[in-house]
N, C-alpha and C positions, 0 to 999 in steps of 0.2 A: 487252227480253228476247225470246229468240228462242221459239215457239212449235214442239214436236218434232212433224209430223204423225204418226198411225199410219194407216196405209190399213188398208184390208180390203182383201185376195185374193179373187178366187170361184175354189174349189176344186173343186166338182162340183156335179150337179144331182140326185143321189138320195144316200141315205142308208142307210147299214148299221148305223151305231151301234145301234140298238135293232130288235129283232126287228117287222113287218108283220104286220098281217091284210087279208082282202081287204076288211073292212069293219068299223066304228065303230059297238059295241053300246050305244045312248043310252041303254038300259033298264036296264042294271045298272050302267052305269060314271059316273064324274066325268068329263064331256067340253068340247070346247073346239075352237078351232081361228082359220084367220086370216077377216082381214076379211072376203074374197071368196068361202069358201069351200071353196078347193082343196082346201088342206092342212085334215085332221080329226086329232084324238088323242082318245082315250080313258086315262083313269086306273085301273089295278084296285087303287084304295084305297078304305075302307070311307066315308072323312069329307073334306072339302075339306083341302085340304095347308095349317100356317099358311104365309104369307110377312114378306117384309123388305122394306125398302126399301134403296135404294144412291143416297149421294147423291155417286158420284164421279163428275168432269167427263167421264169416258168415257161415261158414262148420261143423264149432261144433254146431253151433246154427239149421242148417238146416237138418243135420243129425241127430245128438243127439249123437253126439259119439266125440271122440277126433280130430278124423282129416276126410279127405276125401281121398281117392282114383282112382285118374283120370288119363285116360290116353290122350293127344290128338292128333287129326289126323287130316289132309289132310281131307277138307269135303268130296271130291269126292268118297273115300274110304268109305264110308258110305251108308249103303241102308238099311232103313227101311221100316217096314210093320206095320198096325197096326195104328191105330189115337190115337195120342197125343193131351195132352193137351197144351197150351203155357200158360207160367206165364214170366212176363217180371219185371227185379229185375233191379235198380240201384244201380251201385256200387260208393265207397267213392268219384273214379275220374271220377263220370261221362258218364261213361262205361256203356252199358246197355247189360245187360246178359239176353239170352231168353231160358230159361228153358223148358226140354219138358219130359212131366209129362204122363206116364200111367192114363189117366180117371178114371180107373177102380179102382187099384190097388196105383196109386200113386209112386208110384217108380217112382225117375230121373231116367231117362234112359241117356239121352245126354243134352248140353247144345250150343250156338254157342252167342259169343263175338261180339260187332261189335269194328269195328278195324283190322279184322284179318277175314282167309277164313278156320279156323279149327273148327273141333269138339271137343268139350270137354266130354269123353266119361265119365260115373260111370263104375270106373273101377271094382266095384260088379255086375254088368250087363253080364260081359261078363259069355259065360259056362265055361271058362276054367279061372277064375281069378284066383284058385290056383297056377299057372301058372306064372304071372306075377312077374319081377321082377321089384320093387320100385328102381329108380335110383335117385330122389332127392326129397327136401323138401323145403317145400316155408313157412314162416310165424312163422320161428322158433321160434320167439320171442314170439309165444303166446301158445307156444307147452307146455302140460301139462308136469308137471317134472320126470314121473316116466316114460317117452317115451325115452328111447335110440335110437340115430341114430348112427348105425355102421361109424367105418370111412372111409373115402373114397369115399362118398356118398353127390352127391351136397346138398349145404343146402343156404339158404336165409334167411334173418332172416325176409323180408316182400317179398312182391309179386314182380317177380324179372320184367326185360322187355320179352314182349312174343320172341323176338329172343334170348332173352337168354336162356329162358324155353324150345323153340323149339331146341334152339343148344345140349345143356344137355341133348334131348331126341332123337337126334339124326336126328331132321330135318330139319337139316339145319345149 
């Protein structure tokens, strides 16, 4: 069976999607950022955001790992520092995912859907991910077998609809 690649595009090296400050207030906000440093964000939300996991082969494929960890937000809640790079992915339905990439370092940092006016955060990005509690799981169907999902804990077995994801996460 034949394998369909998707490439990533690099589409620019700054970003406009969500509004800049010239600096990352660690004293009042939920903050985060990439491996190396460049890239900084700050959250002006009162509590850590929950997250999901996604265990579809585009996130094992892109991370290298079993699943992903994302949390997502209300763009506006979002203010980063730091130039990213843009890589722009299409997904199975069409959907175009724009990815935004540490330069330097490479680390996703966030991502934003069109369709929809959220971010989609790496929920490893943030300082306080230990922190985080996983409230549901998308793509179950493709989830390695040795992954237990406690019970009680949304699950999907493909990508559900973003109001559904947003409801389960508490946004609505």
């Amino acid at each position: 069976m034949a394998v369909k690649s998707r490439s990533s595009i690099p589409v620019s090296s700054s970003d406009s999607a969500f509004p800049r400050k010239s600096g990352v207030d660690t004293l009042s906000a939920i903050t985060g950022g990439c491996r190396c440093g460049q890239v900084r964000y700050a959250l002006s939300m009162e509590a850590l955001p929950p997250s999901y996991a996604c265990h579809c082969l585009d996130c094992q494929t892109w991370t290298g790992v079993a699943f992903s960890q994302s949390c997502v937000l209300p763009g506006d809640t979002l203010r980063v520092t730091g130039e990213v790079a843009i890589y722009e992915l299409e997904g199975t339905q069409g959907r175009v995912s724009r990815q935004r990439i540490c330069p330097t370092c490479h680390t996703r940092v966030y991502n934003t859907n069109s369709g929809h006016g959220f971010a989609v955060l790496r929920a490893g990005t943030l300082d306080r991910s230990n922190e985080l509690d996983c409230v549901a799981h998308m793509w179950t169907r493709r989830k390695q077998a040795w992954i237990t999902i406690p019970p009680g804990v949304r699950t999907w077995p493909e990508a559900p609809a973003m109001g559904e994801l947003a409801g389960a996460l508490g946004l609505g």
